[in-house]
C-alpha positions, 0 to 999 in steps of 0.5 A: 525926263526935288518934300516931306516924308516919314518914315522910310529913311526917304530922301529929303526935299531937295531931292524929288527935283531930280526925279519928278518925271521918272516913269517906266511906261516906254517903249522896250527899245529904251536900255532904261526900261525893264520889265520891273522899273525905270533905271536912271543915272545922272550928275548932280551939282548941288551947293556946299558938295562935290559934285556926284551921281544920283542913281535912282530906280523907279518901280512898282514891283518894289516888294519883289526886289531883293537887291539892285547892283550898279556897275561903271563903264569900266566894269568896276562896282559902284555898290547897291541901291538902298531899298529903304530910302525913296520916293513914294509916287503912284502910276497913272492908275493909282498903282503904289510905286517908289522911286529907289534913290542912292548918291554916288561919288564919280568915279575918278577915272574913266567916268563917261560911258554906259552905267548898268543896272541889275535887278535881282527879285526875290525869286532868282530873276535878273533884269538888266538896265543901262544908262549913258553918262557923260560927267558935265557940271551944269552951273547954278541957276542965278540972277533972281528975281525977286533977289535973295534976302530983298525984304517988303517987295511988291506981290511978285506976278512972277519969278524970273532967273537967267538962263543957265548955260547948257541948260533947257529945262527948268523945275522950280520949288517955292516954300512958305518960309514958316512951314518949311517941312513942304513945298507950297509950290512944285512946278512942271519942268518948263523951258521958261527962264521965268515962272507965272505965280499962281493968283493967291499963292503969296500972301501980303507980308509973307516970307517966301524961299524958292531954288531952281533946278536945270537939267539939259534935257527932259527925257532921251532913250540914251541918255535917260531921263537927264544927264547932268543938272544942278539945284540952286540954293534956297533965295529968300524974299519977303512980300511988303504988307 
């Protein structure tokens, strides 16, 4: 409302764009919250793949869950969250938490609608979630400035894209292209089809990739967190010495 990580089968990089605002801290109202986490569904329009779901449970009551099971509007199975790949995170008072994460494809037919979420604890306790979906494909960020593969440009004061149809939020993710196992640097979700590049963050004669994430919204109690985004693939620039 996209990283490096050990040992957990956690998700790679690329995905913590999806999910960096993710929280359970909401009013009661909101069909996502639970007593025991946040529930979120959203599409997903990555390079060189079908587009999909990516279902994901944010909670800090990780330890006391035993299964959690999806079901689709028309009351057919998904399948269950994979309680060992996730994202480690902690809450505004240090509490560990995870944000479960789990790909789906979209169901072929009648995929538009209210996705349910139950959470089973391991003491017998049930909690259900929902999340309201509507299968959009939101395009690929594009126009980069700098360009991908443009080798020996000026220090760039910022990065700048064009706007994606559909598109109100943005997150962009720059990495050192020689230290590729972390981001160098993770934006907050902005509005701005541009990004001010901190003082220092490049260096002269260094080499650099960076990818854009856009989502349609960032936050709304019917449709959760999002409901359909895209991340751009990695565009490459090298700074002139």
């Amino acid at each position: 409302m996209k990283r490096c990580f050990s040992m957990h089968r956690m998700f790679p990089a690329g995905l913590a764009a999806c999910v960096m605002s993710l929280s359970f801290a909401a009013p009661a109202a909101d069909p996502h919250h639970t007593e025991v986490g946040f529930f979120d569904i959203h599409v997903c329009n990555w390079p060189d793949q079908p587009v999909f779901l990516m279902a994901l449970f944010s909670t800090t009551k990780f330890k006391d869950i035993a299964r959690i099971d999806l079901t689709a509007p028309d009351g057919t199975g998904l399948g269950s969250l994979d309680l060992g790949r996730y994202r480690p995170g902690e809450e505004a008072d240090k509490t560990e938490k995870r944000v479960l994460m789990t790909h789906y494809p979209v169901p072929e037919k009648n995929p538009d609608g209210w996705y349910r979420a139950r959470i089973t604890m391991k003491n017998g306790k049930t909690f259900d979630a929902q999340d309201h979906v509507v299968q959009r494909v939101l395009p690929f960020a594009g126009g980069h400035q700098p360009p991908d593969q443009a080798e020996g440009v000026p220090m760039p004061g910022e990065l700048r894209w064009d706007p994606v149809p559909g598109a109100s939020f943005y997150q962009v993710y720059v990495r050192d292209e020689w230290e590729s196992e972390r981001y160098l640097l993770t934006s907050k979700i902005i509005k701005d089809n541009f990004l001010k590049i901190p003082l220092d963050l490049f260096k002269r004669g260094g080499s650099y990739t960076w990818r854009v994430h856009a989502r349609d919204i960032n936050g709304d109690p019917e449709w959760g967190d999002f409901n359909h985004g895209s991340l751009a693939r990695e565009v490459r620039f090298s700074i002139a010495e």
